[in-house]
N, C-alpha and C positions, 0 to 999 in steps of 0.2 A: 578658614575652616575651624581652628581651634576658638577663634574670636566667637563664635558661633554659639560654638560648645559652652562658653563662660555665660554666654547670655542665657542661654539652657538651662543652667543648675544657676542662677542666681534671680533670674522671674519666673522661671515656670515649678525649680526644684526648690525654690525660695530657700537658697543654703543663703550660712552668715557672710557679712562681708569679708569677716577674718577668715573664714573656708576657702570663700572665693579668690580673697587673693594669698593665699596657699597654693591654691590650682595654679591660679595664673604664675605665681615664682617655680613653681615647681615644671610648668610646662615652658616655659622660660628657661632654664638653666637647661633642660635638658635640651631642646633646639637648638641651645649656644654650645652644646656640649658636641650635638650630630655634627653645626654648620657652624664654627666658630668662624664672628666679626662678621656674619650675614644678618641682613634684616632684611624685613617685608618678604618672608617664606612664602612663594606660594603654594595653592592646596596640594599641588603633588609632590612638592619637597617635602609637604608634613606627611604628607602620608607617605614616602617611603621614608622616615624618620623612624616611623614606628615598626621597626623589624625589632627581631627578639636580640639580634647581636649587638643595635645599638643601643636598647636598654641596658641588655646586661654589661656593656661597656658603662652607661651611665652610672650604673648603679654601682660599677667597681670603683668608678673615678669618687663616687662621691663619700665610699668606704675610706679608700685610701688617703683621699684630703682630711679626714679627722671627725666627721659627721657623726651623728649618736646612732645608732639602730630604730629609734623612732621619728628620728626627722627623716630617713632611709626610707622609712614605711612608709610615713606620709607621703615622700615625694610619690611611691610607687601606688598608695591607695590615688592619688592624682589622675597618672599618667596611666590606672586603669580605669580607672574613671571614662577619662575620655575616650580610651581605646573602646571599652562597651558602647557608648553614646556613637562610635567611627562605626561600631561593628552593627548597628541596629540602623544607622545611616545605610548602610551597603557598601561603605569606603571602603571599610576592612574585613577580611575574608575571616580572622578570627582575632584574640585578644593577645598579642604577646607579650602583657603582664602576669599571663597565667601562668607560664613555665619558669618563674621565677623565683628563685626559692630564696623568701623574703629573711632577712637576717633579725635573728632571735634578737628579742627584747630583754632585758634584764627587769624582771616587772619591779618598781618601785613601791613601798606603802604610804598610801596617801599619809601627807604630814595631818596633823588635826590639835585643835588644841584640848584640854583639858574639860570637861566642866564646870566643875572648882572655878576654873581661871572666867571664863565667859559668866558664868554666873557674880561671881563680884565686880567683873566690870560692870554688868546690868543693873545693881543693886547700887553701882556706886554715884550710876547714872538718874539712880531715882525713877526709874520705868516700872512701873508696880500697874500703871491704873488710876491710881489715888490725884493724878494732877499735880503733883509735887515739881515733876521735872517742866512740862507745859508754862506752867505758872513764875517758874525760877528762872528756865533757860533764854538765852538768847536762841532765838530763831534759825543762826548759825550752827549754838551747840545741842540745839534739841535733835535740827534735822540728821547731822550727822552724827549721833548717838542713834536715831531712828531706822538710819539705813544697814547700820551694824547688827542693832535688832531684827530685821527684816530677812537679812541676807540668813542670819542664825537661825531664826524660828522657823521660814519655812523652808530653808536651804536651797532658795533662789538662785542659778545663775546672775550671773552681774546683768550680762543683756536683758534678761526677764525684769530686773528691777529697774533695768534705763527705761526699757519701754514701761512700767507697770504703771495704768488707770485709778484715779480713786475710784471710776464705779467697777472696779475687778475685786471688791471687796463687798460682802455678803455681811451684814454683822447679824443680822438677824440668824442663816447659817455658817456664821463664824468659819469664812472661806474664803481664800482669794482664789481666782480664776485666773490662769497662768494661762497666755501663750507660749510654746517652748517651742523646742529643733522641730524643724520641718512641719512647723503652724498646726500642731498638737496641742491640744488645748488639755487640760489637766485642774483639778482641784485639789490647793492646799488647806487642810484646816489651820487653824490657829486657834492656841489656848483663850481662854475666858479674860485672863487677867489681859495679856497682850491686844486681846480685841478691843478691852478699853481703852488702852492707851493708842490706840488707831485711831479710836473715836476723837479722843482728844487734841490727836495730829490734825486730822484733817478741821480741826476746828480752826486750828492755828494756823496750815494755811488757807483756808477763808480769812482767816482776819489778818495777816501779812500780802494776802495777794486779793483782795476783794474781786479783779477785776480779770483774775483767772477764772477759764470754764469751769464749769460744775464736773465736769466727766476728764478735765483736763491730767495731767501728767501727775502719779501720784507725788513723787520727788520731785523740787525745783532747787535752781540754784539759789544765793543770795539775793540773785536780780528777778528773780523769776521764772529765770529761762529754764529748759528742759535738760534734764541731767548727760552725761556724755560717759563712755564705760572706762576714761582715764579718770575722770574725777571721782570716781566710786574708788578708783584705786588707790587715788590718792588719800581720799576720806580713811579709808582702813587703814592705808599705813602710817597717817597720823595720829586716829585714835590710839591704836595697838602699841604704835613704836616707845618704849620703854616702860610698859607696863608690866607689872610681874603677871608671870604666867606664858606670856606672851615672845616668847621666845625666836628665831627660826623667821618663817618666809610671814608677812602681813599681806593677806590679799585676802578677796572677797570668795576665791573658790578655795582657801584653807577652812575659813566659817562652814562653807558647803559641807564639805570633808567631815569638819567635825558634828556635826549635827545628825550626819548620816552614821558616825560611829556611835555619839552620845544613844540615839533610837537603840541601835543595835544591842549595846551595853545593855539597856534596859530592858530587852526582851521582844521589842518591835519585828515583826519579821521581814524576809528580804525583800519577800513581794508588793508589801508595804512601803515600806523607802522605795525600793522599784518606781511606785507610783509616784510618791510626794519628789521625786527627782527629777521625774521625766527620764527615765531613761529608756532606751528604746530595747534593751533585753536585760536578760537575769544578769547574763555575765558581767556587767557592766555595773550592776553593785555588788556582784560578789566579793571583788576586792575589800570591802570595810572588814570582810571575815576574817582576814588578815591581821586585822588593828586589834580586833577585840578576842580575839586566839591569844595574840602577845598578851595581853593585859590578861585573859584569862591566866597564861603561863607564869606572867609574874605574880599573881596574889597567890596562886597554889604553890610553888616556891616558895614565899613569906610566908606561908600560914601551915603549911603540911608540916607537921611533927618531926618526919622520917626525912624535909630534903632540909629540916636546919641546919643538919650537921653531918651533910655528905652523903647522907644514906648511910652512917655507920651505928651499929650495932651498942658500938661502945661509948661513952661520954668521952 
């Protein structure tokens, strides 16, 4: 029954594979939780699994073994997940994820790096446009300078830039054509100087892979082959790692982050990044307002007259 469900939201709700098997661990632990040391449930064991007492039994067990409040959540967005998909089947009479009163998050602020810092890695990289770097680099270190630019300028998810096409690129309207969550298509621009350095890439691979398609995978690997979303992680955390600036976590969705707050900083509005992120509501980039609050509070601190010195009256 639940096998069912997984095939549901993964060809017809086309969730990620990392959602999917979220669900699956998540529907998983809790069955082992109702029937411990059973397997091959059948449909009526799952479905009296899902009463409200053995959730909320699940969800204590999984408080008490030491779990965050958002791995909590997610297990419970899962197991309502499926309980709706049970309830629209006619399995289940209603959703006993709903009377569960999900344990508070402690919101964190996105990490994000500097400006400053992302701008002299790009500059030191030689990505101007001019051909400099094209012309210098190994085909190793151009690409992987390439996908760090990529991931920054348009604040790509990593999966967006596994799967991303050289023809999802516009240079004439200086755009890339993004498919995102749930096969949402979206357009990012890209600056003038960086569209030329596309042009440039894509030159280089025609002439490293002659006998790749035309419309083929934008990013390849050394050999050719089509990129994979541990190797973008790994590419970040090689470039990044001991570079000044570059402090804290090296991943492709800290780039995201920062990109999303750099706009902000500069006056971009929310509804704007909204779009260039793909996200599927406001609240979801409201957090950056967070990052650039702090930053507003620390310049006004350093520069206000009145907070240099306590707010006192007197020298």
């Amino acid at each position: 029954m639940t096998e069912e469900f997984l095939r549901y939201i993964e060809s017809e709700r086309r969730y990620s594979a990392r959602t999917c098997a979220i669900y699956r661990g998540a529907l998983e632990d809790f069955f082992g939780y109702v029937y411990p040391g059973a397997d091959n449930l059948t449909d009526t064991q799952q479905k009296e699994a899902f009463s409200y007492g053995s959730v909320r039994g699940f969800i204590a067990m999984c408080m008490e073994s030491g779990l965050s409040a958002r791995t909590v959540n997610l297990k419970l967005s899962a197991l309502s997940s499926c309980c709706r998909w049970l309830v629209h089947q006619g399995v289940l009479a209603s959703n006993p994820v709903n009377r569960i009163i999900r344990p508070k998050e402690h919101r964190r602020l996105p990490e994000f790096y500097t400006e400053a810092s992302v701008g002299r890695f790009l500059d030191s990289k030689g990505l101007d446009g001019t051909g400099t770097a094209s012309a210098q680099m190994s085909f190793h270190s151009y690409r992987n300078a390439m996908i760090i630019l990529i991931l920054y300028v348009t604040g790509m998810r990593r999966s967006e830039v596994v799967s991303l096409r050289r023809g999802d690129f516009d240079y004439d309207r200086r755009v890339f054509t993004v498919l995102g969550k749930g096969d949402k298509m979206r357009e990012i621009p890209v600056p003038a100087s960086v569209c030329q350095e596309i042009l440039l890439y894509l030159k280089r691979i025609k002439a490293e892979f002659p006998e790749a398609p035309e419309d083929g995978r934008f990013f390849l690997t050394d050999s050719g082959a089509p990129l994979y979303p541990e190797f973008v992680n790994e590419v970040v955390h090689k470039e990044l790692d001991g570079v000044e600036g570059f402090s804290g976590r090296k991943s492709p969705h800290v780039l995201r982050h920062s990109i999303a707050t750099h706009l902000l900083d500069e006056g971009a509005d929310l509804n704007s990044i909204k779009e260039i992120l793909g996200h599927s509501s406001l609240a979801a980039t409201q957090v950056y307002t967070h990052s650039s609050l702090e930053q507003l509070r620390n310049t006004y601190l350093t520069a206000h007259p009145r907070a240099k010195n306590g707010g006192n009256y007197e020298d």
